[in-house]
N, C-alpha and C positions, 0 to 999 in steps of 0.2 A: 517476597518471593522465596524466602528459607524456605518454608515447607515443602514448596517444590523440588528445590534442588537434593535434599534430603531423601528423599523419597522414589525409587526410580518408576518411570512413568509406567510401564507394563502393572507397578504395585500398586497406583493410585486408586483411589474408594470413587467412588459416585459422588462421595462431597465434595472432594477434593478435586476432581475435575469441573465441578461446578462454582468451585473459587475460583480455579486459573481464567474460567472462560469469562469470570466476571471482571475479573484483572487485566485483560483485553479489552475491554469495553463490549462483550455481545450483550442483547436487552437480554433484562428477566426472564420474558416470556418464552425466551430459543432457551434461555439457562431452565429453565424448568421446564420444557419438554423434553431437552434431552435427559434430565434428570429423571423424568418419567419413562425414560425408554431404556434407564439400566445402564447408561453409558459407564463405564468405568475407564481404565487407565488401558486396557489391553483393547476396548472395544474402540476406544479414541485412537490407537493407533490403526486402524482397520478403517476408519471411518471416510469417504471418498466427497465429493462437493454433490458430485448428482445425488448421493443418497442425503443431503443432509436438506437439497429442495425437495428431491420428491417424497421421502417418505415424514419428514419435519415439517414442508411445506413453509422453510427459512429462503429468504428472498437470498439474489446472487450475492449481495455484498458481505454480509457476514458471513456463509459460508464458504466462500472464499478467503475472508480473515481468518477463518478458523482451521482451514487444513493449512494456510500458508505462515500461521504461529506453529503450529504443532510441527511442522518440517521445521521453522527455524529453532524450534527447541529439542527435536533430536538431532539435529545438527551439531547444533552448542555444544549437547552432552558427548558426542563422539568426538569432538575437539576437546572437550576439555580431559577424555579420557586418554586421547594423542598425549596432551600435554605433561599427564602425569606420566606416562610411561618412558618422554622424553628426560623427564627426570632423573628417572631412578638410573639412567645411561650414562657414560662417561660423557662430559659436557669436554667443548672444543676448546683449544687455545688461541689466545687472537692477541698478541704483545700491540699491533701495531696501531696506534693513533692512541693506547689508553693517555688519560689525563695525569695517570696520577705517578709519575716514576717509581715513590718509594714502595710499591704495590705489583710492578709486573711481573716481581717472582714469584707471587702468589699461584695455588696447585690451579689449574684448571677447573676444578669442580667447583669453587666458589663465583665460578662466572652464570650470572644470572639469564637463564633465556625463558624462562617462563614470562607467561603472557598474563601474569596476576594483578589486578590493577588495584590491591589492598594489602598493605604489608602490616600486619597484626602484632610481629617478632619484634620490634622497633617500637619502645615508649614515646606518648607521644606523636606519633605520625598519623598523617589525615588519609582520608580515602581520597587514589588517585582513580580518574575515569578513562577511560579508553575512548580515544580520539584518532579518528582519519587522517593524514598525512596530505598536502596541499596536492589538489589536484595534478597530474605529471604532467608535466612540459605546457604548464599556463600561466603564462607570465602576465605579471601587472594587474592580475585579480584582487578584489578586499576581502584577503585572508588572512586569518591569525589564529597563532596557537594559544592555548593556556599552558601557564607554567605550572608545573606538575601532574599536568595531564600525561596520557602512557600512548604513544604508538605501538602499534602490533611488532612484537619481533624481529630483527634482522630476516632478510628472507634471501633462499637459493632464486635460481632463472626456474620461472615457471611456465612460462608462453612465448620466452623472449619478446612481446609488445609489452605486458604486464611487469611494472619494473620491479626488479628487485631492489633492497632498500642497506641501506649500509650506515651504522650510528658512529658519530665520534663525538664524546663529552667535551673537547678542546677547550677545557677550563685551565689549562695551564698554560698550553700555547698561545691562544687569546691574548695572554697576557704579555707576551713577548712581544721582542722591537721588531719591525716594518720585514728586514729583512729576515732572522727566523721565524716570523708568523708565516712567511710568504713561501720561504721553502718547506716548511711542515704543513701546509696549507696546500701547495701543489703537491708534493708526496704525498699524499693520499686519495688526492683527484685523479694524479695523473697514473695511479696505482686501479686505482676503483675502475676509472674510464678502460684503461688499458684492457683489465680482466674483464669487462661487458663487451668492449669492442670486438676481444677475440674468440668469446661466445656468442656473440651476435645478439645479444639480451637488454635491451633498455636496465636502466638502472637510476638510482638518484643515490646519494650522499648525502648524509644531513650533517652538518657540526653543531654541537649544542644541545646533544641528545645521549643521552646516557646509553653505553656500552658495555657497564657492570655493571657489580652492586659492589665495587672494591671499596668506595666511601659510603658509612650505613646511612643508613635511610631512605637510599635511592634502588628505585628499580632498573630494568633491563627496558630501553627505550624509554624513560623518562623523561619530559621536556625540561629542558634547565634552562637553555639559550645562555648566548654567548656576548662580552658585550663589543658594540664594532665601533668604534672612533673615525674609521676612517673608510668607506666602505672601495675606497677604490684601491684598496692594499691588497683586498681578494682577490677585486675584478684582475687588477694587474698582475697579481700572484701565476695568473696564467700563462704570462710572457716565458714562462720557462720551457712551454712545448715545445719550442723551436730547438733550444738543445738537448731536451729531452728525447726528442725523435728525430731519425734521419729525417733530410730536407724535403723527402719525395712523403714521408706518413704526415709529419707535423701538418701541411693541409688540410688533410683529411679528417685528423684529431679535432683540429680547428670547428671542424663541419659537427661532428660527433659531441662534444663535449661544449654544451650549453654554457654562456655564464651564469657569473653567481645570483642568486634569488635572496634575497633578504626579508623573513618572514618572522614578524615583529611577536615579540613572547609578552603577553597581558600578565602581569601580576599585581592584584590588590594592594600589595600588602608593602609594594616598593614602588618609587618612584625614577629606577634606573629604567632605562631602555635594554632591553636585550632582545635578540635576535635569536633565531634558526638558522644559519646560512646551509644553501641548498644547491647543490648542481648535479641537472639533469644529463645520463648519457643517453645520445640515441643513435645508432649504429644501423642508417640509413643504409639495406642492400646497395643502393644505385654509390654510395660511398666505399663500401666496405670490401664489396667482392673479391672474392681470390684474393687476397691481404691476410698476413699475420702480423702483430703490432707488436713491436720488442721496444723498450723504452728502458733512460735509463734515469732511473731515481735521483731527484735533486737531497741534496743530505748537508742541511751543513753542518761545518766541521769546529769544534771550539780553537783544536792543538791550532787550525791553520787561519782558525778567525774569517773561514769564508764560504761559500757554497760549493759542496763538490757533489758528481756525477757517479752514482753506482755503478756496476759494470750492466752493460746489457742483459733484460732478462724479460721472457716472453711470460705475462699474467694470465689467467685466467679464473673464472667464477665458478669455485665447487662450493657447493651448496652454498652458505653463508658466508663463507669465504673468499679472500682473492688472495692466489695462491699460484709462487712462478708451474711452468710445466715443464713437469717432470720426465716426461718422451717423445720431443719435440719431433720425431720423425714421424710417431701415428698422429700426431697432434697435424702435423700438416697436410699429413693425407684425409683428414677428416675435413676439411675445409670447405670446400664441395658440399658436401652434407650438411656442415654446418649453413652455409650460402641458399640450398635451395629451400631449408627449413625456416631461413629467416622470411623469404621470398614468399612460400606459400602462406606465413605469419602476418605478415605485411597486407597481402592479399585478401585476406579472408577479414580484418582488421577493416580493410577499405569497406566491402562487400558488407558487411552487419554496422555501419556507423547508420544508429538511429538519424529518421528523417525529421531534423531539426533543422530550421534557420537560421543561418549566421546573419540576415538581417533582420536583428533584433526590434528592430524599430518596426518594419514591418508585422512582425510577430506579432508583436503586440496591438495594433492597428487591427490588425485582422482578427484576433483573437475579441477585442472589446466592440468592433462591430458586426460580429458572425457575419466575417466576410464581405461588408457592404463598403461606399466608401469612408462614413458620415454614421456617429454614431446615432441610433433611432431616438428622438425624443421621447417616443413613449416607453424606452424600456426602463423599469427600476433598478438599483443596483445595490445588495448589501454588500457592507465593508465587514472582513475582518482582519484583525491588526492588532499588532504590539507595541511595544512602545515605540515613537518618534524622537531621532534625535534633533537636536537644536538646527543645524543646516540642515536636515530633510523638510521641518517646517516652513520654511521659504521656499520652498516648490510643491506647494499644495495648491495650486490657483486650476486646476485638473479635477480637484474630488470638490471645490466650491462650485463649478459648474456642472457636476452631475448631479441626476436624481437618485438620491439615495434615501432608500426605505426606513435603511437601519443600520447599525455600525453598532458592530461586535467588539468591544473595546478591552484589549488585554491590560491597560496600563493602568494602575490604581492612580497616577499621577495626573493623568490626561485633565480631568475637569480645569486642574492646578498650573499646570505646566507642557501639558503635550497636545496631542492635534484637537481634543475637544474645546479645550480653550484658544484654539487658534481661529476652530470650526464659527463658536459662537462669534467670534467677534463683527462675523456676515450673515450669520442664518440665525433663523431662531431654533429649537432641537430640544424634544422631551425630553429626557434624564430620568433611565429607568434602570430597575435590575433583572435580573432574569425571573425573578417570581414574580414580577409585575404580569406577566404573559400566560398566569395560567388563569385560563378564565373561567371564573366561576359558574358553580352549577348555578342552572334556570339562565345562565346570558347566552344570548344569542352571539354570534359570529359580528353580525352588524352591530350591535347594543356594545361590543368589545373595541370593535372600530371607532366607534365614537367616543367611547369612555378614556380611552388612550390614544386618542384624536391622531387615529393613526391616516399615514398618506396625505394629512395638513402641514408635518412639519417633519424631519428626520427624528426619528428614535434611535436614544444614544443608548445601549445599555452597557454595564460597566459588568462584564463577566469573574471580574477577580478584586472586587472591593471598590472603595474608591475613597482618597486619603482626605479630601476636604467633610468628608461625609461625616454628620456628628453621631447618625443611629452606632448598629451594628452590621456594619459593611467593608470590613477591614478585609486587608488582602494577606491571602495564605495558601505555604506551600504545594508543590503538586499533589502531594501524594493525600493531602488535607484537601486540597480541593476536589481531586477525584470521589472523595469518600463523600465530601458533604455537598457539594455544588453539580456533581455532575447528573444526575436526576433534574436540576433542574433547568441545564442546557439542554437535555433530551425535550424536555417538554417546550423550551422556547422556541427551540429550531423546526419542534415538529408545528406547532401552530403558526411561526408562518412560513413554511413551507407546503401544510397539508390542509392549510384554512383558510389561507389570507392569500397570499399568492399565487396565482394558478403559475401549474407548468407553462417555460416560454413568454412567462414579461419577466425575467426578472436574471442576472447574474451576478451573481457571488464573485466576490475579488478577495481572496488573500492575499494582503499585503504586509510584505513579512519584511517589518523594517529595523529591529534587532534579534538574536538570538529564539529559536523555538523552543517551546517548553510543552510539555506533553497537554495542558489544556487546552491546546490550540489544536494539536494533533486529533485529539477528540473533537472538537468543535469541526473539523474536517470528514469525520470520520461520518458524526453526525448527518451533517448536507450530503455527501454522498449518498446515506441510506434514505433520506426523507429525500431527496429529490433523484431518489433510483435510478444515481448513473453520474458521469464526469463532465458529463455534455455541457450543463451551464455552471461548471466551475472552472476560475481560472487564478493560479499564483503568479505574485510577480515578489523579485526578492533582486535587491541591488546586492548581497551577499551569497557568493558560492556557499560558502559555509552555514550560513542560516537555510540555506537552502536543501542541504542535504540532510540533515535528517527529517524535516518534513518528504524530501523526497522517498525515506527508504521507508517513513511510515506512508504514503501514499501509494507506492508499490504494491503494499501488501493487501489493497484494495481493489486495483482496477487497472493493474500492468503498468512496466517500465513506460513503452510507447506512449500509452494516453499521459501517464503523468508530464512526459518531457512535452509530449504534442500541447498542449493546456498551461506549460510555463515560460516566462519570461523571466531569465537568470543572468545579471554582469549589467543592467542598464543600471545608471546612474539616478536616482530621484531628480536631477533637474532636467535629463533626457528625458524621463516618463512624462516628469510635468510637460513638456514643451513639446513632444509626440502625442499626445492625448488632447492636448487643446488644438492642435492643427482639426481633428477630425472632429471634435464637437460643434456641432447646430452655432452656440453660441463662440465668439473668438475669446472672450475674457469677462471677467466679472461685470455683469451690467452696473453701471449709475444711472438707475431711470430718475426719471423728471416728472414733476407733476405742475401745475401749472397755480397760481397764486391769485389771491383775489385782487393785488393791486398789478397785475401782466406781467410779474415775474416770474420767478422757476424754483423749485427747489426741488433738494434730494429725495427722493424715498429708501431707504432702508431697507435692503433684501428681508432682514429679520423681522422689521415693522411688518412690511406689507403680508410676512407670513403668520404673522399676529392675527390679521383680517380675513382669515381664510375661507368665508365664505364668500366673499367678493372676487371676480376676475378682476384685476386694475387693469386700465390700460393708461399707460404713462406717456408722455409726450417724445420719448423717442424710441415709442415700442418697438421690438425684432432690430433695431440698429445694432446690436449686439451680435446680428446675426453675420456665421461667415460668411465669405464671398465661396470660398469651394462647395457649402452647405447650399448657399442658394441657386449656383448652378448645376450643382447636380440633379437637387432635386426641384426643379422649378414646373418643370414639364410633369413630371405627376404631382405637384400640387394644384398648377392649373388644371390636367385632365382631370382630376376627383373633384374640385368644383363644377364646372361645364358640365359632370356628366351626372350633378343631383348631388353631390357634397356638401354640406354645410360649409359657407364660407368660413374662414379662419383670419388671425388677423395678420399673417403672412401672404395670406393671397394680395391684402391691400399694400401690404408694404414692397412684396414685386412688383405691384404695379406701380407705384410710386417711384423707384426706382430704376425704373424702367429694363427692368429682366422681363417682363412680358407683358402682352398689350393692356392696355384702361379696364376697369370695369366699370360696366356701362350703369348710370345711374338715371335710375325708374323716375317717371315725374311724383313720385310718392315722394322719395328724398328731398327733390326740394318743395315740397308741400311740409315734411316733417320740419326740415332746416327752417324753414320762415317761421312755423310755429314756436320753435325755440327762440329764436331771434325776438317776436314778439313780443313774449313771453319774461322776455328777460328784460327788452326795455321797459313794459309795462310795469317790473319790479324793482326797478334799480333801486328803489331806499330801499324793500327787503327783498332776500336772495328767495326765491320762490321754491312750493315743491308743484309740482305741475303733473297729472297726469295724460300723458300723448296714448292711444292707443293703435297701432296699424292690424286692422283687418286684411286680410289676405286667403286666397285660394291657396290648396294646399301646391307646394310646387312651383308657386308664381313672385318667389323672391321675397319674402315679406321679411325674413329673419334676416336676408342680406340689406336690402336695404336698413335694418336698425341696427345693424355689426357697421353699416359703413357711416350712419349720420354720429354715430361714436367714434369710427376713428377719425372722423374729419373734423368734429369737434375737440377733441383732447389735446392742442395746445390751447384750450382759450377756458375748458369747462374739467372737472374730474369724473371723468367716467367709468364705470365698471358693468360688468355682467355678474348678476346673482345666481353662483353655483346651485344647481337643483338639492335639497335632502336635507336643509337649512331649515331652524325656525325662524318666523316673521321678527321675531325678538333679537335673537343672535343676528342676523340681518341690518335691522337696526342700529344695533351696538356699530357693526361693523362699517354702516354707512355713516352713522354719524363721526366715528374714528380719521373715516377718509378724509370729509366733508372740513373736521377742525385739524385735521396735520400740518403742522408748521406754519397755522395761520395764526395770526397778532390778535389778540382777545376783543382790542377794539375794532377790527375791520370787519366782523363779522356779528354778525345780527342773529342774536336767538330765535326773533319771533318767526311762525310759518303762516305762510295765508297761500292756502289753496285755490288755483285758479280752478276755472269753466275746466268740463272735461274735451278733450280734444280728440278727433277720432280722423284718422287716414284711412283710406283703401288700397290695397293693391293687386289687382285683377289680374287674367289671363289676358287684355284686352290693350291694345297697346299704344300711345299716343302717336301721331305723324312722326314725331322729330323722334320715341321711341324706335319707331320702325326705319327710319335710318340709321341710328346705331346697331340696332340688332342686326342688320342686313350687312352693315361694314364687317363687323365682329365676326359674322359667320363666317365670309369669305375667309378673313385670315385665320378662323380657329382648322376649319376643312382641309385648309394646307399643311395643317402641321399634325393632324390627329386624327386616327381612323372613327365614322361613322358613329359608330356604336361606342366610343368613349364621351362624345358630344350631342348624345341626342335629346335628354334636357332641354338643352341650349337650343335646338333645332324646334323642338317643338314649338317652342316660347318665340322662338322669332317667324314661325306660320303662325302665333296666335293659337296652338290646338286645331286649328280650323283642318274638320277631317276629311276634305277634298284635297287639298295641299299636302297631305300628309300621308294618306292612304299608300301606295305605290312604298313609299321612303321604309315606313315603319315593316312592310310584308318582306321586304329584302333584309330589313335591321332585325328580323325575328327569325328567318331562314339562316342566314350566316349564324346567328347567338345558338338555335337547337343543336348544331353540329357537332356530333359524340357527346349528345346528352346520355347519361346514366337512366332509361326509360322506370328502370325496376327501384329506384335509389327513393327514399323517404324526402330527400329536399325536393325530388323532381314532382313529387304529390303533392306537398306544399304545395309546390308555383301552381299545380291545376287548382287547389282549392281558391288559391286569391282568386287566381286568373278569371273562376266563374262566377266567383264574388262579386270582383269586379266588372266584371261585363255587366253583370243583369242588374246591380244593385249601387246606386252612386254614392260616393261616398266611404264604401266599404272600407274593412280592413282587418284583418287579424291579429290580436294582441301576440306580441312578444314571447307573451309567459305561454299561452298556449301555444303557440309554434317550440318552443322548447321542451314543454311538454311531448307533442306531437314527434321533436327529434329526439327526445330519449335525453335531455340534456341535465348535467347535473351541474348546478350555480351554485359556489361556496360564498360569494360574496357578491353584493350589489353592485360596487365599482369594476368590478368585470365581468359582469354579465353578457354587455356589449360585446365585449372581448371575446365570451366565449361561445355566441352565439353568431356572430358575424366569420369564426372560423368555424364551424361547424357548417356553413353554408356553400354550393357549389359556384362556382365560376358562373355557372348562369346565373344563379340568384343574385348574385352581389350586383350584377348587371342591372337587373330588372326593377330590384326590389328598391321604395324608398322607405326610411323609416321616420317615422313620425310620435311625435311627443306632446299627448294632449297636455293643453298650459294649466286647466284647472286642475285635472285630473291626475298628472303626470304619466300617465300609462303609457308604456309603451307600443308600438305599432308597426305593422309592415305592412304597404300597399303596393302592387306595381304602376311605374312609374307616370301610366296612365290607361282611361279606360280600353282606348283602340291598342293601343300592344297587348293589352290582357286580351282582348278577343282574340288577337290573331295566333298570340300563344296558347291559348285552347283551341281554339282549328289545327293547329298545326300539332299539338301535342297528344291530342284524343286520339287523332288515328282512327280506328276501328269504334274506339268507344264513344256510346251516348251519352249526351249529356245530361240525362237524368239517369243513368247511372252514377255519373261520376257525385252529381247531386245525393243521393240515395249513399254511396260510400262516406262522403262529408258529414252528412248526418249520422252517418251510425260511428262515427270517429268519438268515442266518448271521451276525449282528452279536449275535444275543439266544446263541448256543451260547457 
């Protein structure tokens, strides 16, 4: 950053402005258009955000970073031009709290108030950083200073809210006995508080922070800390307000003048404890009014060996000083003024406190399930993070029950000793770097999903090295990593954000559980641009301090309000943990079961079973995992989306089991299939069989559910699973033979296979007697609890389709469904194309990929296709439409739900129109050929 500073910006070249913007992280492509537009240093100052979209055609994000750097760097330079000119000026005297006695007669201009946080004059001395001061009047936060870090300079009253700040080195008095630590310890509180209280100006004191540079080495606000043996020699240090103030103010003081704050000083290099000691004033109008505060100095005395009493004398706050007043008669006619200034201070204070929750629990709750109660099984969620310490590892039992895509891993340690190796000890997880993700020319999107078997297992990638690694994968500094690594965070972030994931499955979690380091800052800055906006990003940080400088790089992206509205700051890691699994589907790590060949049980292994990833398992105490607030919340629309044409799921069976909602009704198919089994297995008992069953079925009429339920009624006695679709027959294999020998005994199970007879079920529209008693029970109670047209599946199926019975039902369920249809809208053409499909032609259907076509849809990836094609659809379609998946074929499909609703939605939909025109339009649709 030398060149810059060197250089004033009005002088800057076109190269040179094209370094800075690189040094912020804008992409190439914005650095070399504007290079192509002649930008220089005078033109950069000129330069506005509208002109940098519309005539650059640069999205919001970076042109928004870039005028909001460019203000914070002509800001910097007119402070730092303040600061020199505060120089070359006769600097102030300030005798009172220095540390160092044989020093106070020292001339005034050797007192340091420069805000320089590198002292070059001094052999030997390290570069000190400029650090924020604990946030004011927040007690009991986990914050901490570094020793030798620099706070900003002593400061005057500037808002009287905004405190002004007051340094005392107290490296000498520290070291003194109980009671003169305790009267030099309140002489200065009670000096400090006095002067704020009668300015009406918040304020805080630090002890333990440097107030010259009278010992070399040290700067002006330097963190030294102080050490404390005893912490309650401060707190009581206080007891002297009462003599200190008449009996009528000392209450008041009381109110005014915080205790002490103990804010621990980190240093590597020692193993002493030292401190900050800190006390806040605040000089509440509702306390203060019409009051002026005279106090009198506790001072103790050697000649008398005791604490004595100054004479009364009324303080006040000039500039950086506290300093008695000099003409107490205007002094108290100003009082007034001073009173209504704090009043409207106060006021305006209340009025702009951003809209943030102090119930953080909630916050957060709301924040991880966009507002629902339960967060959605189907959303993915990447992690990014730094290192974990040792007790935050013990409250991770939160991110082992979510679905996470991927995890951004800042710690070179993790595989070794932090959460990646906590992660494996439950899950299985690729182990990647960020060049793993750039996918080669000639691969496809899909051919890259596979090859990095991504969405099988979490991908860990390790963004800054990784120390058990034996390549070349070592970890290295920021300003090293920005130069060599960050190219190729761009390109991981943007592939899955701009390839793999669509917008809306998926939320990013910073979770910032030490110290931030500007690769992270990037890697933020990243997801913002590739997922165009702050909407699904959320930070959670148990450190105020860690918090804010990710906070003030986030600012500069996408405003104060979103950053604070999107963070969770002050929760404890075993609060996150334990508010985060309340709301998850699952209550706690499952131990499923699988069942054995001699009728016992054993474990399955989260990690294992994610080894066999193209198998569903269902384990013998599948969804038991599941919450009780998850399964009441959502029980009612898990039963309505079955009843009304859903695939059954194997939560519908386990509500029913459990009795959250009524039986599902099982077809005489099931126990035609169930006896086959049974047969099938005694006929084999010397060897364990492979048997082919097949169920034929009308489309609609239960066939998939019935074989989801002969499974789950089977799996404590058999291992069952469903064969994920996009598998090979081989991988398959592998995977079933994997299940089939899991923690069984070499001798109890039998190699050979002998194939029985092939076995074939039907399952019709057509229903048996003791069928049409259940279905008749079932309707009644599903009627009372669900409108029409979420159950009409279910309706049809228990008239059998039979279209006397049904007529009347279905023209009322097609009148209510058209009601503010979109008549001009592309999906509303769809539905007439099936619809006349379907009428005149049995069987019909239109594939998937041409309805997608047909809506203009663009599909980055197979596995949400579904995703993005069922939200592209209107309220009525989702209604009407079922979808269907040929078994040989796999192709996808849409039919409506049957032939007589299709009719009646083309009557009712045509209107005016023929229906050989709307034929004649279907044909000429070259996207449907």
């Amino acid at each position: 950053m030398a060149e810059f500073e060197n250089v004033p910006i009005e002088k800057w070249t076109e190269a040179l402005v094209s370094s800075w913007l690189r040094s912020i992280g804008i992409r190439e492509e914005y650095v070399t258009k504007l290079n192509e537009e002649e930008v220089d240093g005078k033109i950069l100052l000129e330069l506005t955000e509208d002109y940098l979209k519309k005539e650059t055609g640069m999205k919001s994000g970076p042109a928004l970073l870039i005028i909001k750097k460019r203000n914070e760097l002509v800001d910097s330079v007119q402070r730092a031009q303040k600061v020199l000119k505060n120089q070359e000026s006769p600097k102030r005297d300030d005798s009172d709290g220095n540390n160092y006695p044989e020093t106070r007669n020292k001339p005034s201009n050797d007192k340091e108030t420069s805000s320089s946080t590198e002292t070059q004059d001094q052999p030997g001395l390290t570069s000190k950083k400029d650090c924020k001061p604990r946030p004011f009047c927040k007690d009991g936060i986990d914050f901490t200073y570094v020793k030798h870090n620099v706070l900003q300079p002593e400061s005057g009253v500037i808002d009287l809210i905004s405190p002004c700040h007051e340094y005392k080195s107290f490296a000498v008095a520290a070291a003194l006995d109980r009671t003169k630590l305790q009267a030099k310890f309140a002489k200065e509180v009670l000096k400090f508080g006095a002067g704020c209280m009668n300015i009406r100006s918040n304020g805080t004191i630090h002890f333990g922070v440097m107030d010259s540079r009278d010992n070399a080495g040290y700067v002006h606000g330097e963190i030294i800390g102080v050490p404390v043996g005893e912490k309650d020699i401060y707190v009581d240090a206080l007891d002297h307000i009462e003599r200190a103030f008449s009996s009528g103010d000392g209450e008041h003081v009381r109110q005014c003048i915080r205790p002490p704050q103990f804010i621990e000083v980190i240093d590597i290099n020692s193993y002493e404890k030292r401190y900050v000691v800190e006390v806040d004033i605040v000089p509440a109008i509702s306390v203060v009014k019409n009051r002026v505060y005279s106090v009198r100095l506790p001072n103790f005395k050697e000649k008398s060996n005791k604490v004595e009493f100054e004479k009364e004398t009324i303080y006040r706050r000039t500039g950086s000083k506290t300093e008695p007043v000099s003409d107490q008669n205007e002094f108290y006619q100003r009082v007034r003024d001073r009173d209504v200034q704090r009043e409207k201070s106060e006021q305006s204070c209340i009025e702009s406190i951003p809209d943030v929750s102090h119930d953080l629990g909630r916050k957060l709750s709301m924040l991880m399930t966009s507002g629902k109660k339960i967060i959605e099984k189907e959303k993915w969620y990447i992690l990014v993070t730094n290192k974990f310490g040792k007790q935050d590892l013990t409250s991770i039992d939160f991110l082992l029950n979510m679905k996470i895509f991927s995890v951004f891993d800042f710690d070179p340690d993790s595989k070794v000793s932090g959460l990646c190796s906590e992660y494996l000890k439950h899950h299985a997880a690729n182990l990647h770097f960020m060049q793993n993700y750039k996918i080669p020319t000639g691969m496809s999107v899909s051919e890259f999903e596979s090859h990095l078997h991504l969405f099988e297992q979490t991908s860990w990638i390790f963004c800054n090295g990784r120390s058990d690694f034996k390549g070349n994968e070592a970890q290295c500094d920021e300003m090293t990593w920005i130069k060599t690594r960050m190219t190729l965070l761009r390109d991981c972030v943007s592939v899955v954000c701009k390839q793999i994931l669509p917008k809306g499955t998926f939320l990013v979690v910073f979770l910032l559980t030490s110290p931030v380091e500007k690769p992270l800052l990037h890697t933020f800055y990243e997801f913002f641009t590739d997922m165009e906006g702050h909407e699904d990003i959320i930070c959670i940080s148990e450190s105020e301090e860690n918090f804010l400088k990710w906070q003030s790089f986030a600012e500069g992206s996408c405003g104060a309000d979103t950053v604070n509205r999107s963070s969770v700051v002050g929760m404890k890691m075993s609060h996150i943990n334990a508010t985060l699994q309340r709301i998850q589907p699952m209550t706690s790590r499952p131990t499923k079961l699988l069942p054995v060949y001699v009728k016992g049980e054993c474990n399955l292994e989260t990690r294992e079973e994610e080894r066999m990833y193209s198998l569903e398992i269902l384990s013998v105490n599948h969804c038991d995992e599941t919450s009780l607030d998850f399964a009441e919340d959502q029980k009612e629309d898990i039963e309505r989306q079955f009843y009304h044409g859903g695939r059954v799921n194997w939560l519908n069976f386990w509500l029913a089991d459990k009795r959250f909602v009524g039986d599902i009704i099982k077809r005489d198919a099931y126990h035609d299939i169930s006896s086959l089994i049974q047969d099938n297995l005694k006929r084999n008992a010397e060897q364990p069989p492979i048997c082919c069953l097949n169920i034929y079925h009308h489309p609609g009429s239960g066939g998939s559910t019935v074989a989801r339920q002969v499974l789950w009624n089977s799996r404590k006695v058999l291992r069952c699973a469903v064969v994920k679709p996009s598998y090979s027959p081989s991988l398959v294999a592998e995977h079933g033979f994997q299940l089939r020998e899991y923690e069984e005994k070499e001798s109890k199970i039998e190699r050979m296979c002998k194939e029985s007879p092939l076995e074939n079920v039907a399952v019709t529209h057509k229903l048996s007697v003791e069928e049409k008693r259940h279905f008749a029970t079932k309707r009644q109670t599903l009627e009372q609890r669900y409108e029409p047209e979420f159950i009409l599946t279910f309706v049809l199926m228990s008239e059998e389709f039979n279209h006397q019975k049904i007529v009347k039902y279905v023209q009322q369920f097609v009148t209510h469904l058209l009601q503010g249809i979109d008549h001009a809208s592309m999906v509303t053409r769809l539905i007439r194309y099936v619809a006349l499909l379907n009428t005149y032609v049995q069987n019909s259907f239109i594939s998937q990929s041409h309805c997608e076509a047909l809506l203009a849809i663009t599909i980055h990836l197979d596995r949400f296709r579904q995703h993005a094609f069922e939200t592209s659809l209107s309220e009525q379609a989702k209604l009407v439409f079922i979808h269907l998946r040929d078994d040989r074929t796999y192709i996808q499909s849409v039919r409506i739900i049957h032939p007589l609703v299709a009719k009646e939605i083309l009557h009712q939909l045509l209107d005016k129109q023929l229906q050989s025109d709307l034929a004649l339009d279907l044909l000429h649709e070259d996207v449907l050929l």
